[in-house]
N, CA, C and O atoms as a GROMACS GRO file, in nm:
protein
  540
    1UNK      N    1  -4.350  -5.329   6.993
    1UNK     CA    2  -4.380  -5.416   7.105
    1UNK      C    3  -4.255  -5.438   7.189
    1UNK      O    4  -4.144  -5.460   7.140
    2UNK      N    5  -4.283  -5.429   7.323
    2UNK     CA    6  -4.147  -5.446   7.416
    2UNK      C    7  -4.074  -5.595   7.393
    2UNK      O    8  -3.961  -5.614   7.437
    3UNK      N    9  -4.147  -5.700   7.321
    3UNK     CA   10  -4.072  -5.830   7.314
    3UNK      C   11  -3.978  -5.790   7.160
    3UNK      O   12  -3.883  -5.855   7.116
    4UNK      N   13  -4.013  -5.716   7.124
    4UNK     CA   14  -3.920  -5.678   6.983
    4UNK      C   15  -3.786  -5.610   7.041
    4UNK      O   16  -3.692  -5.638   6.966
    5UNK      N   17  -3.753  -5.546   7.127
    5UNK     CA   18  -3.673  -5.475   7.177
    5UNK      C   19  -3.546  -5.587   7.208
    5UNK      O   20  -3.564  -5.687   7.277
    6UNK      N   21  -3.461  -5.564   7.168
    6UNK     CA   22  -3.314  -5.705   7.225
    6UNK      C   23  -3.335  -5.649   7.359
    6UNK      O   24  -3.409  -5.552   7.381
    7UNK      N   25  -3.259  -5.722   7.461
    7UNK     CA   26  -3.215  -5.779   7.589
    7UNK      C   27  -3.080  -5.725   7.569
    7UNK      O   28  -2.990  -5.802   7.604
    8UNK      N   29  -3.046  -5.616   7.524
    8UNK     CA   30  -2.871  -5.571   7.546
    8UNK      C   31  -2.873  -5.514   7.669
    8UNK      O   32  -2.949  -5.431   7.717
    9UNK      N   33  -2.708  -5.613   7.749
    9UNK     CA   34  -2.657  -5.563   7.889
    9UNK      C   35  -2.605  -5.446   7.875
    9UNK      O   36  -2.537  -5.418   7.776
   10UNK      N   37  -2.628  -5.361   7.972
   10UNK     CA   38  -2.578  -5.236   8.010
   10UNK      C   39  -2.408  -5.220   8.096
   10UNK      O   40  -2.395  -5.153   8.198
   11UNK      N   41  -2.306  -5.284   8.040
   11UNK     CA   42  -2.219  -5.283   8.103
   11UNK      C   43  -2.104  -5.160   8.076
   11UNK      O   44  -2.073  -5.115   7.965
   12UNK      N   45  -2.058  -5.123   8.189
   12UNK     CA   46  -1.890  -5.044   8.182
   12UNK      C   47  -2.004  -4.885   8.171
   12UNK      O   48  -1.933  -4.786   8.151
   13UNK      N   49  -2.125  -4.857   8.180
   13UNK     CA   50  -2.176  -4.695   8.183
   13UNK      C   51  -2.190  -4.677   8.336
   13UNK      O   52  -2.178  -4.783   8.398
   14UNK      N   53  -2.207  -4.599   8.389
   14UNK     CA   54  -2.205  -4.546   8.538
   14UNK      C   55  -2.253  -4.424   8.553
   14UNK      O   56  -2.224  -4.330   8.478
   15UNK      N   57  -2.362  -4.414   8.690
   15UNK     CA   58  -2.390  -4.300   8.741
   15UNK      C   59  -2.329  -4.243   8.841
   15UNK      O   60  -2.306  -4.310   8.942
   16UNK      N   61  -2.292  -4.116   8.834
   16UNK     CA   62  -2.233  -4.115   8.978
   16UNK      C   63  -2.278  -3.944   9.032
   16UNK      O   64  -2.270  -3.850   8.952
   17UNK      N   65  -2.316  -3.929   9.155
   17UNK     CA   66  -2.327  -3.857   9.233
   17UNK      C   67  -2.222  -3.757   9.317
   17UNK      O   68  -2.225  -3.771   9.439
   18UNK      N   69  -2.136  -3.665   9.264
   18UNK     CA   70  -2.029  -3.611   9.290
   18UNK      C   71  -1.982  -3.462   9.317
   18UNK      O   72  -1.987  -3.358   9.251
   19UNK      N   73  -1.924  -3.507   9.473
   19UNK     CA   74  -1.903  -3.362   9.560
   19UNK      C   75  -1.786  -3.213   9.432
   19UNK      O   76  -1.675  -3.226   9.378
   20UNK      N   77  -1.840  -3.149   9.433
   20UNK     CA   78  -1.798  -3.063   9.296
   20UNK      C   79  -1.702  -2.963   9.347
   20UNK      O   80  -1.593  -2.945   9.294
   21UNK      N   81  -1.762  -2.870   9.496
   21UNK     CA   82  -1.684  -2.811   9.555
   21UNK      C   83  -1.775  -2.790   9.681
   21UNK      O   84  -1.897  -2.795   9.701
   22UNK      N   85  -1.659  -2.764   9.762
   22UNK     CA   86  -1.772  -2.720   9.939
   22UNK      C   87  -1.698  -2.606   9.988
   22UNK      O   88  -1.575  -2.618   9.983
   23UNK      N   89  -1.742  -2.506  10.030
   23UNK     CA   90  -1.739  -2.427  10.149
   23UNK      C   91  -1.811  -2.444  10.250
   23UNK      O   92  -1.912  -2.513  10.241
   24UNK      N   93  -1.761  -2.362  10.406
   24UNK     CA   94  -1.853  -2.368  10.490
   24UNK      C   95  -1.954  -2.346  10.538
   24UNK      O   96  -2.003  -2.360  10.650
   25UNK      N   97  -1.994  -2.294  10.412
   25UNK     CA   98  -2.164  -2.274  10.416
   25UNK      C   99  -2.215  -2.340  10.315
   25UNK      O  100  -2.338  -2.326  10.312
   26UNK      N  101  -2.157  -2.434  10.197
   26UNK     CA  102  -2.261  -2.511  10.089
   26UNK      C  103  -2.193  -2.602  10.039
   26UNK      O  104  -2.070  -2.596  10.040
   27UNK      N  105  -2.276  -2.729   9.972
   27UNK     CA  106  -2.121  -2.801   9.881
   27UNK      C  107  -2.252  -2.803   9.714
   27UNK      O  108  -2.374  -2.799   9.694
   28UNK      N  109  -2.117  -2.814   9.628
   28UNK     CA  110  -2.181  -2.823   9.565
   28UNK      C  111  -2.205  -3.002   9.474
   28UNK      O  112  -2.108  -3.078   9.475
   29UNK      N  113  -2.272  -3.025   9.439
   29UNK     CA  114  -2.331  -3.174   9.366
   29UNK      C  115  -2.372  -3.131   9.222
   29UNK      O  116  -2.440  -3.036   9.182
   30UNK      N  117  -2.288  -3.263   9.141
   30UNK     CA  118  -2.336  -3.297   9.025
   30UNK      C  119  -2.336  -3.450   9.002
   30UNK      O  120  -2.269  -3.530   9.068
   31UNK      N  121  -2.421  -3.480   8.897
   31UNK     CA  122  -2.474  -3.618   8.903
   31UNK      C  123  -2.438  -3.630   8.734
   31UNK      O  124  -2.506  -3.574   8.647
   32UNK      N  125  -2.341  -3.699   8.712
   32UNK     CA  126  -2.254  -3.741   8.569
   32UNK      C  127  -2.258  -3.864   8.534
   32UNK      O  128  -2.233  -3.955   8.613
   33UNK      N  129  -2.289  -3.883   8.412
   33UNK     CA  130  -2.273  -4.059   8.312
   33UNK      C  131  -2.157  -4.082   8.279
   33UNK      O  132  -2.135  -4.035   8.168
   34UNK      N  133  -2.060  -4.140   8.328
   34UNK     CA  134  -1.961  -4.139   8.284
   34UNK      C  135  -1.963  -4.307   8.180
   34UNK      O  136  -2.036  -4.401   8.212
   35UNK      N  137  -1.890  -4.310   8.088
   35UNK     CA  138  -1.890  -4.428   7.964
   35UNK      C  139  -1.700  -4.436   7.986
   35UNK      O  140  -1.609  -4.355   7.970
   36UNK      N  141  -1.712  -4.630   8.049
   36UNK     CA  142  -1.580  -4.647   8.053
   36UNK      C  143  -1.598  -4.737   7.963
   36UNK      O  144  -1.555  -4.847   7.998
   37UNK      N  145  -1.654  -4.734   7.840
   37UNK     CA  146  -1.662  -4.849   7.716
   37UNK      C  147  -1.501  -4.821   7.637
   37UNK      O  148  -1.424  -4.727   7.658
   38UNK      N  149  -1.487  -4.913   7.564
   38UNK     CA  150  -1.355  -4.836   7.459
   38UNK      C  151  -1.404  -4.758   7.293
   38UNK      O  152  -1.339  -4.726   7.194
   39UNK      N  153  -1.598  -4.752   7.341
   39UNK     CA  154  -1.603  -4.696   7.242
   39UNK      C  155  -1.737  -4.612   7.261
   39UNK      O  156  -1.826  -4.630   7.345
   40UNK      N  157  -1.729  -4.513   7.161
   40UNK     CA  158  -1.840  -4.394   7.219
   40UNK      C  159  -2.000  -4.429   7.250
   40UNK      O  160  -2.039  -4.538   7.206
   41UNK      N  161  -2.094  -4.346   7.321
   41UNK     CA  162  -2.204  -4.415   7.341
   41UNK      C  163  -2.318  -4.272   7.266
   41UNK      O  164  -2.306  -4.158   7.310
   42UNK      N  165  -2.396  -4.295   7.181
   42UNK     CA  166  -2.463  -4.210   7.170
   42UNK      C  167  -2.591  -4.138   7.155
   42UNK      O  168  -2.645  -4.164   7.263
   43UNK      N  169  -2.666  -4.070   7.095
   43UNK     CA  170  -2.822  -4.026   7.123
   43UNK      C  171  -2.868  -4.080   7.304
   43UNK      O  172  -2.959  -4.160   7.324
   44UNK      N  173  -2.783  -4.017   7.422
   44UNK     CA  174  -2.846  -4.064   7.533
   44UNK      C  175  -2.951  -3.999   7.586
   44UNK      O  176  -2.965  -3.877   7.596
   45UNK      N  177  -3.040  -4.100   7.625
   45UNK     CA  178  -3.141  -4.035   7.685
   45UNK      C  179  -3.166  -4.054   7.842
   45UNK      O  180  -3.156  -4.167   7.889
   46UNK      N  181  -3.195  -3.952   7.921
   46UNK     CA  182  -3.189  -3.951   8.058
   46UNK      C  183  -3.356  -3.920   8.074
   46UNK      O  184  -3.432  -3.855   8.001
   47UNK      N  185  -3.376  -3.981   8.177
   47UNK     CA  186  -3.523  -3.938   8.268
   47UNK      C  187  -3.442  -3.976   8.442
   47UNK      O  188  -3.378  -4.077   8.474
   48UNK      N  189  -3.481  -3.839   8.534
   48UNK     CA  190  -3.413  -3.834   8.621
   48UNK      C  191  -3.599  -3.826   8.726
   48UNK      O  192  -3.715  -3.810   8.687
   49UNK      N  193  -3.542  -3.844   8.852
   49UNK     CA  194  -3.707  -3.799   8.942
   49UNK      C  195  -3.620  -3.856   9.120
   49UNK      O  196  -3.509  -3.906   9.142
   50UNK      N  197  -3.714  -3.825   9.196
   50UNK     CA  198  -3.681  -3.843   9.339
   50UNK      C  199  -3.800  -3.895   9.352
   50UNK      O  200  -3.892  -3.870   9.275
   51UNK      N  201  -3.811  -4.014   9.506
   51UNK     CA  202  -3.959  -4.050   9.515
   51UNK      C  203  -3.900  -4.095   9.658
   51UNK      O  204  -3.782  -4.124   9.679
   52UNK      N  205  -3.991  -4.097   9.741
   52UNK     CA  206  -3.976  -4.185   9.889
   52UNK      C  207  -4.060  -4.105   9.990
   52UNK      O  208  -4.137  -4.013   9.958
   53UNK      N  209  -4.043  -4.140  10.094
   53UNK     CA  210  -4.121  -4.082  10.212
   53UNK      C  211  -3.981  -3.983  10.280
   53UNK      O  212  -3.862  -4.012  10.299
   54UNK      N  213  -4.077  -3.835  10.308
   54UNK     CA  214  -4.029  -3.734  10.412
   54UNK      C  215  -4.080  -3.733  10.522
   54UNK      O  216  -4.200  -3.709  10.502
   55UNK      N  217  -4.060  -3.747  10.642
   55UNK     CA  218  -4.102  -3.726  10.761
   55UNK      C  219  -4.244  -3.781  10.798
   55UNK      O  220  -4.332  -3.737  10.872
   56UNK      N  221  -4.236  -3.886  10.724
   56UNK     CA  222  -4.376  -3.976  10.737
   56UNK      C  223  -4.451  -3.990  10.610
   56UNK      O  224  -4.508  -4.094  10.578
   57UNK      N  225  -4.449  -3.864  10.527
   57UNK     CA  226  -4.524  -3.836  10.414
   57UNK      C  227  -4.420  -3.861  10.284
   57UNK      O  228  -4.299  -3.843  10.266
   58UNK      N  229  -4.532  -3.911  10.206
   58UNK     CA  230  -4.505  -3.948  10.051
   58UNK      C  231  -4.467  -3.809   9.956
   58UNK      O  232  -4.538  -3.713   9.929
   59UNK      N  233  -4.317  -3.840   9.915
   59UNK     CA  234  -4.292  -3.738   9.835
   59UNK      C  235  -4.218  -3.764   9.746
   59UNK      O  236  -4.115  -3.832   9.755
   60UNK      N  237  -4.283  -3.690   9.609
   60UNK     CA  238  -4.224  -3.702   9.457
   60UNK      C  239  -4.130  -3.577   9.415
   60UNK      O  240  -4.157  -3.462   9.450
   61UNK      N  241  -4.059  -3.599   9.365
   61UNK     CA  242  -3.987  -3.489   9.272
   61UNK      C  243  -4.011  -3.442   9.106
   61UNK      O  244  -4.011  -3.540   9.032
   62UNK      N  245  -4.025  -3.351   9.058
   62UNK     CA  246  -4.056  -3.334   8.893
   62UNK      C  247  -3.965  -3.470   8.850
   62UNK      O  248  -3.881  -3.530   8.917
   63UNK      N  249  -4.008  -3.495   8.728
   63UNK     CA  250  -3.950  -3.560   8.664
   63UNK      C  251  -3.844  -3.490   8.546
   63UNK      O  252  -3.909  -3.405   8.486
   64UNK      N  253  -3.729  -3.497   8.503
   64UNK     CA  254  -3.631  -3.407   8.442
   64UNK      C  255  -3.607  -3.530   8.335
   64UNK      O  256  -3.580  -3.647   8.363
   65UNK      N  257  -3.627  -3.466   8.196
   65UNK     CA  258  -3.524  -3.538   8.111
   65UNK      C  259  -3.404  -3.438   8.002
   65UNK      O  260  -3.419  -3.321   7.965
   66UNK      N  261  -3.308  -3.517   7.978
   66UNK     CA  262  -3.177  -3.478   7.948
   66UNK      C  263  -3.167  -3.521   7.765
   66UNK      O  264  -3.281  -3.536   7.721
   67UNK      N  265  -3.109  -3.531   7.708
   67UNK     CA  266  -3.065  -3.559   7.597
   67UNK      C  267  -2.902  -3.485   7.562
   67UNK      O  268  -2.859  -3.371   7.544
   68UNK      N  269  -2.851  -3.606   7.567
   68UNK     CA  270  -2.689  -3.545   7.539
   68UNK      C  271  -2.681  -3.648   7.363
   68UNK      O  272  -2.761  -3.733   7.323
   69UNK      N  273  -2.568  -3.599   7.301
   69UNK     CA  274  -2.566  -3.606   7.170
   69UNK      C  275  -2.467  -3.783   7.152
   69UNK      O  276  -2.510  -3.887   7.101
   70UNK      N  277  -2.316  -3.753   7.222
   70UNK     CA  278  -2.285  -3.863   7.270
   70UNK      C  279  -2.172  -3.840   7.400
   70UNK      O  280  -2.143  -3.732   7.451
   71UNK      N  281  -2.128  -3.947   7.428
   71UNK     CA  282  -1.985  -3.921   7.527
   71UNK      C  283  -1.909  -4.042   7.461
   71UNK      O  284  -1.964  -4.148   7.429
   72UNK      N  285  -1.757  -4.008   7.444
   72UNK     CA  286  -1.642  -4.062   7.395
   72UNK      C  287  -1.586  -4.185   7.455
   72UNK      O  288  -1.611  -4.166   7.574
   73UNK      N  289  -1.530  -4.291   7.449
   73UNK     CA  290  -1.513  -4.369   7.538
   73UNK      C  291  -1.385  -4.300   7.631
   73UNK      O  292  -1.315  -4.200   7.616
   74UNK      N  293  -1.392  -4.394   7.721
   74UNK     CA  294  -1.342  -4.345   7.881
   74UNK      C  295  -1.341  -4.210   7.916
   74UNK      O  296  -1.236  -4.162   7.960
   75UNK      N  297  -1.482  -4.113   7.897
   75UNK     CA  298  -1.515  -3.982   7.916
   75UNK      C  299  -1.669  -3.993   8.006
   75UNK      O  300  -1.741  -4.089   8.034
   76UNK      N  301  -1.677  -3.843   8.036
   76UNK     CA  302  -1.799  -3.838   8.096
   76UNK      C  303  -1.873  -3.699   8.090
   76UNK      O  304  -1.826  -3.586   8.077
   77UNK      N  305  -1.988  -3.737   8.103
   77UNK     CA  306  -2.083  -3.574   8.061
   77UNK      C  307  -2.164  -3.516   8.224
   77UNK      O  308  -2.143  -3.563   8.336
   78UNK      N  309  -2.208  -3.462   8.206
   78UNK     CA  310  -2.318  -3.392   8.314
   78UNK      C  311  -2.446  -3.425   8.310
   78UNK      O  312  -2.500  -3.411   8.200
   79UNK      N  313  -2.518  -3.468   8.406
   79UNK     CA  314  -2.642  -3.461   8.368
   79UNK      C  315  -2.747  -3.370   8.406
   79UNK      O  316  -2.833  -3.306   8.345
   80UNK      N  317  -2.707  -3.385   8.538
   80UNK     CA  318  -2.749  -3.246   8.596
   80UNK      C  319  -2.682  -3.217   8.791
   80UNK      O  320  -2.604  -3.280   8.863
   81UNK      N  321  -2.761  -3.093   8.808
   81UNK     CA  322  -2.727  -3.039   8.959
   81UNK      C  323  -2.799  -3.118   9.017
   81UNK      O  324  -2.900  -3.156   8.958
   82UNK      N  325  -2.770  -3.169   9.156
   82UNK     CA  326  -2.879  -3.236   9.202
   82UNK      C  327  -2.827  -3.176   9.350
   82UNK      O  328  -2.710  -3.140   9.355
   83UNK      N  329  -2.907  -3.163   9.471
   83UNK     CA  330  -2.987  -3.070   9.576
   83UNK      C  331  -2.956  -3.172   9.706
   83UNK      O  332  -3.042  -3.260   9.716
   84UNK      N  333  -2.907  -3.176   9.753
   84UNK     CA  334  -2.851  -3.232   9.891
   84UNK      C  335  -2.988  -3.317   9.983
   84UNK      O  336  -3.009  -3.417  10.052
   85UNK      N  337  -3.072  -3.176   9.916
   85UNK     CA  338  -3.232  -3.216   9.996
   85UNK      C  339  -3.243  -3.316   9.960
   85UNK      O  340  -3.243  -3.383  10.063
   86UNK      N  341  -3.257  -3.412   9.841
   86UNK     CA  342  -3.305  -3.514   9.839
   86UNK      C  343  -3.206  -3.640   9.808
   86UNK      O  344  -3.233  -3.738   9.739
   87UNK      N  345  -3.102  -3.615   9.868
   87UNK     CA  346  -3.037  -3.764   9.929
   87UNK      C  347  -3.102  -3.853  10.003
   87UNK      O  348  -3.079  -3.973  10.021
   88UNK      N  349  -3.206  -3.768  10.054
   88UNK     CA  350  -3.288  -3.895  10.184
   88UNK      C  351  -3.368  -3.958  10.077
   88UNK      O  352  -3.388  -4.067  10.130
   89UNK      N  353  -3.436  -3.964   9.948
   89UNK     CA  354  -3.487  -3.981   9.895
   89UNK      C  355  -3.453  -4.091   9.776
   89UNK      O  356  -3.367  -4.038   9.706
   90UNK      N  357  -3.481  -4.200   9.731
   90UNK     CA  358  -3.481  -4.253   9.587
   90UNK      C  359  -3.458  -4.221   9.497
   90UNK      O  360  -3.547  -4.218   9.413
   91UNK      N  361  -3.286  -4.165   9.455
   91UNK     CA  362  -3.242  -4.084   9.318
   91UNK      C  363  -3.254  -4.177   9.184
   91UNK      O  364  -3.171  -4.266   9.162
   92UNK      N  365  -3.371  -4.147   9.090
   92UNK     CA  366  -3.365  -4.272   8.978
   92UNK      C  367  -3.320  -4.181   8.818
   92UNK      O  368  -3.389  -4.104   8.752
   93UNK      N  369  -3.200  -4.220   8.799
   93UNK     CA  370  -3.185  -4.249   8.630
   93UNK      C  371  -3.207  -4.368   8.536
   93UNK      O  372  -3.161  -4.482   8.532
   94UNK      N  373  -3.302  -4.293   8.456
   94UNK     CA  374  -3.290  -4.413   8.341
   94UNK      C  375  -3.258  -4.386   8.194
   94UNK      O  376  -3.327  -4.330   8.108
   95UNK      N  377  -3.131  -4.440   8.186
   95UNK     CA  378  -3.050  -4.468   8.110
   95UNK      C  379  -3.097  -4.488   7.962
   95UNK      O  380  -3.182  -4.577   7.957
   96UNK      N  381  -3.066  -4.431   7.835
   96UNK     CA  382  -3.090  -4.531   7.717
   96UNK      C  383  -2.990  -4.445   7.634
   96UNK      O  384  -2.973  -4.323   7.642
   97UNK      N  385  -2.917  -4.547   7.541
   97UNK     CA  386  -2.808  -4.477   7.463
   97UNK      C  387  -2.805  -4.598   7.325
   97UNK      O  388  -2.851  -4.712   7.328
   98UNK      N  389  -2.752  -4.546   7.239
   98UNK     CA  390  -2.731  -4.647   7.128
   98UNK      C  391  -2.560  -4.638   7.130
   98UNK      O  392  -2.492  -4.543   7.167
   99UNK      N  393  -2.501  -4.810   7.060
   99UNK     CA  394  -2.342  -4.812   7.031
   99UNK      C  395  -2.404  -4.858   6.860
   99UNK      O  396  -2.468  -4.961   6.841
  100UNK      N  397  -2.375  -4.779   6.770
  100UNK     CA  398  -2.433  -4.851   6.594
  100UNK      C  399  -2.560  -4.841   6.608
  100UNK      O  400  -2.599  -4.732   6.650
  101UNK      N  401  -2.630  -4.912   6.589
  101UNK     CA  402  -2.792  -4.938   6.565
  101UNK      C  403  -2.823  -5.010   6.696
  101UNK      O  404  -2.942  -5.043   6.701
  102UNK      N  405  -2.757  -5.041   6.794
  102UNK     CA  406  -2.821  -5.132   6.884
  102UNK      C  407  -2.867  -5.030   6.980
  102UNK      O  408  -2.816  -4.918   6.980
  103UNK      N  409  -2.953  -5.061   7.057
  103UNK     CA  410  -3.020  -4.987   7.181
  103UNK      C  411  -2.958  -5.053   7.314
  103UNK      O  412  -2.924  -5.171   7.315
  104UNK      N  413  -2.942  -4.952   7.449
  104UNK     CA  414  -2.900  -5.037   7.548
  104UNK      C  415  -2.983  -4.904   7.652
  104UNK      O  416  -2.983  -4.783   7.629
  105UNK      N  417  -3.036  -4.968   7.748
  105UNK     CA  418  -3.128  -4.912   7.873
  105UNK      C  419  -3.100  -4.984   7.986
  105UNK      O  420  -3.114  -5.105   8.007
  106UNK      N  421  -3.043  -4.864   8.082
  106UNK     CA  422  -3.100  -4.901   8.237
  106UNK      C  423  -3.138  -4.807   8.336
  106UNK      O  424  -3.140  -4.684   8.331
  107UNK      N  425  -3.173  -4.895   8.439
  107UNK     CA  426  -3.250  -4.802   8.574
  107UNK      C  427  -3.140  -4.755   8.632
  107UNK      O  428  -3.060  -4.836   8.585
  108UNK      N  429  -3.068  -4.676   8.707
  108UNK     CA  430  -2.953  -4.674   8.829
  108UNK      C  431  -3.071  -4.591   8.941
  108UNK      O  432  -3.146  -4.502   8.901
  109UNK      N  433  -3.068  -4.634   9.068
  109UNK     CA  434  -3.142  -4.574   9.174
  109UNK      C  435  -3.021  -4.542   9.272
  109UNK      O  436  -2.927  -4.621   9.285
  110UNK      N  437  -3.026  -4.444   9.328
  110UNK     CA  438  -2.975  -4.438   9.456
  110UNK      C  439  -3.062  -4.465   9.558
  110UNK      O  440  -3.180  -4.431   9.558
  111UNK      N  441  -3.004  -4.527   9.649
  111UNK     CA  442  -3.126  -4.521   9.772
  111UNK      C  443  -3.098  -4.408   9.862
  111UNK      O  444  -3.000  -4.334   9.869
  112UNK      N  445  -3.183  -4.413   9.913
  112UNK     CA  446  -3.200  -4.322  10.046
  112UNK      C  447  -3.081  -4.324  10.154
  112UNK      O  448  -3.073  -4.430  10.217
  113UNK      N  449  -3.001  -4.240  10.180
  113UNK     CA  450  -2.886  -4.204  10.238
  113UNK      C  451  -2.769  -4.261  10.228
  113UNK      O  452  -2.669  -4.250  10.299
  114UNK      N  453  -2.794  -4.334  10.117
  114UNK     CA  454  -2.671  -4.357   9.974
  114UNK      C  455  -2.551  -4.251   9.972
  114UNK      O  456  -2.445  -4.290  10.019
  115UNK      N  457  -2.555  -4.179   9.944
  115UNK     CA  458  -2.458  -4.062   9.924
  115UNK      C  459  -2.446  -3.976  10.038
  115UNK      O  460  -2.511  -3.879  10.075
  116UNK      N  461  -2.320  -4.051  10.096
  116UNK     CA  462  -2.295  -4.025  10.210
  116UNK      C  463  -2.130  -4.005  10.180
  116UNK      O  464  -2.076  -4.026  10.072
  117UNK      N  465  -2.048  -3.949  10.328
  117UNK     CA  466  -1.907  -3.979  10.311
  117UNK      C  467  -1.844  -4.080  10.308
  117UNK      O  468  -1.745  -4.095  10.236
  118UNK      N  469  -1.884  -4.156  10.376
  118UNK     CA  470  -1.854  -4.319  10.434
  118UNK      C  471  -1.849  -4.405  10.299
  118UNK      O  472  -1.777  -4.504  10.284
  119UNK      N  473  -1.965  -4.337  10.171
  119UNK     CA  474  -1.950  -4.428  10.055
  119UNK      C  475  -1.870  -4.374   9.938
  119UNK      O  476  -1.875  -4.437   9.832
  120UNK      N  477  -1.788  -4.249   9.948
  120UNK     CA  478  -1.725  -4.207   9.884
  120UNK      C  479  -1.587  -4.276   9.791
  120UNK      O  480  -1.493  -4.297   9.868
  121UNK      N  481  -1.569  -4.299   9.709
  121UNK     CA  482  -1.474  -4.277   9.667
  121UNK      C  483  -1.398  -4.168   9.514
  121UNK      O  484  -1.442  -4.060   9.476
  122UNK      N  485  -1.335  -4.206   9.483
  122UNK     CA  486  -1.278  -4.127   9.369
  122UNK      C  487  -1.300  -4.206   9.242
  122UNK      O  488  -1.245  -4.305   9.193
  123UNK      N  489  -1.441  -4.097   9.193
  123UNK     CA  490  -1.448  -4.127   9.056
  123UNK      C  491  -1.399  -4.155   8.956
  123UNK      O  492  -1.330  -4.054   8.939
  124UNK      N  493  -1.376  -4.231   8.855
  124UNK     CA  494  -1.323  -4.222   8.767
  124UNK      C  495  -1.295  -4.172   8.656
  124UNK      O  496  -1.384  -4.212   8.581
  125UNK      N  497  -1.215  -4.098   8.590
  125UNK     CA  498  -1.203  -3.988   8.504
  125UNK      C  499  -1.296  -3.886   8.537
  125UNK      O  500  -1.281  -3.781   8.475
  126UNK      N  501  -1.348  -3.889   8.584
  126UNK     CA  502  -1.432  -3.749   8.686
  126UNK      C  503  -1.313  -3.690   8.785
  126UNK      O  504  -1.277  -3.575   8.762
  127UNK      N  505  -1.245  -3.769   8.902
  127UNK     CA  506  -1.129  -3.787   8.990
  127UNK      C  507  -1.182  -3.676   9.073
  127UNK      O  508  -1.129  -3.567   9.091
  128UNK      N  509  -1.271  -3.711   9.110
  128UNK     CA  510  -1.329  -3.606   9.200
  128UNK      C  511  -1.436  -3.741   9.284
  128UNK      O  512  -1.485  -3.844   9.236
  129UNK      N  513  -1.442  -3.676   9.437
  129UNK     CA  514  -1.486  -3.744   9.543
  129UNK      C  515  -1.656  -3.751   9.492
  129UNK      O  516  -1.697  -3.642   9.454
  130UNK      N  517  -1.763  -3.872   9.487
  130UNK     CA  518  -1.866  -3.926   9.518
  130UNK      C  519  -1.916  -4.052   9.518
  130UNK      O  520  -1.843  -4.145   9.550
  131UNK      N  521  -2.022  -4.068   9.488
  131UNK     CA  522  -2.058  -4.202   9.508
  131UNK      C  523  -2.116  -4.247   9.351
  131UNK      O  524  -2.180  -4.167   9.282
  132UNK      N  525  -2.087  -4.378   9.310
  132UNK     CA  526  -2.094  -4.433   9.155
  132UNK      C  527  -2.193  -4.536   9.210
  132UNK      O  528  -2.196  -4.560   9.331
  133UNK      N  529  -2.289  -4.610   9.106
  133UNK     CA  530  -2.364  -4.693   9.092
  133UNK      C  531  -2.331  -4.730   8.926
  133UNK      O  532  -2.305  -4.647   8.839
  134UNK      N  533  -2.339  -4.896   8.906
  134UNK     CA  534  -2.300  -4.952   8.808
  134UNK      C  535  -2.272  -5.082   8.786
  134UNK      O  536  -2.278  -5.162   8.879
  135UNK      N  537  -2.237  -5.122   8.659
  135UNK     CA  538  -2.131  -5.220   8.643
  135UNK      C  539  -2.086  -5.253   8.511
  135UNK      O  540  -1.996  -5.336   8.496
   0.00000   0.00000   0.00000
């Protein structure tokens, strides 16, 4: 039952959306969990999807899930490539990882023209230019 489940905060994990390399014809994007805990996070589970309106019309993306084993504290993993096309769109990860026996879950969304230059900065231990959601 979902009232059995603790209420553990999701703090110090982060999504981030990050320019990988560009030429003048492409750039490339990856979308990484980075864990600035001081201690490892593990069995994570990812469910990734796009959703919002294109050019008037309602549009979904597959839904993708991930399973990484763990990430180390102040490290970060990959989750996946993600497609320029749908920056205009509602980027949603949801998060679930265990620290010991406890469970911890969250949503991170990007919104719609979120990942832009203007919101760039330099990732952390990634140290590469995109945009993070977190806390």
């Amino acid at each position: 039952m979902k009232k059995d489940i603790p209420d553990n905060i999701v703090e110090d994990v982060f999504v981030a959306v990050v320019l990988e390399a560009e030429t003048p014809e492409s750039k490339i994007w990856n979308v990484y969990i980075i864990n600035m805990k001081e201690e490892p996070i593990e069995t994570i589970l990812v469910t990734s999807s796009g959703y919002g309106l294109r050019n008037g019309e309602e549009v979904k993306t597959s839904t993708l899930r991930h399973m990484l084993p763990s990430i180390e504290a102040k490290a970060f993993a990959k989750i996946e490539a993600i497609d320029e096309e749908v920056f205009g769109l509602n980027n949603e990860y949801w998060i679930s990882y265990y620290i010991g026996k406890e469970i911890f879950d969250k949503k991170f969304i990007f919104l719609p023209e979120s990942i832009v230059e203007s919101n760039f900065i330099k990732i952390p231990v990634v140290n590469k230019p995109g945009v993070m959601i977190g806390k």
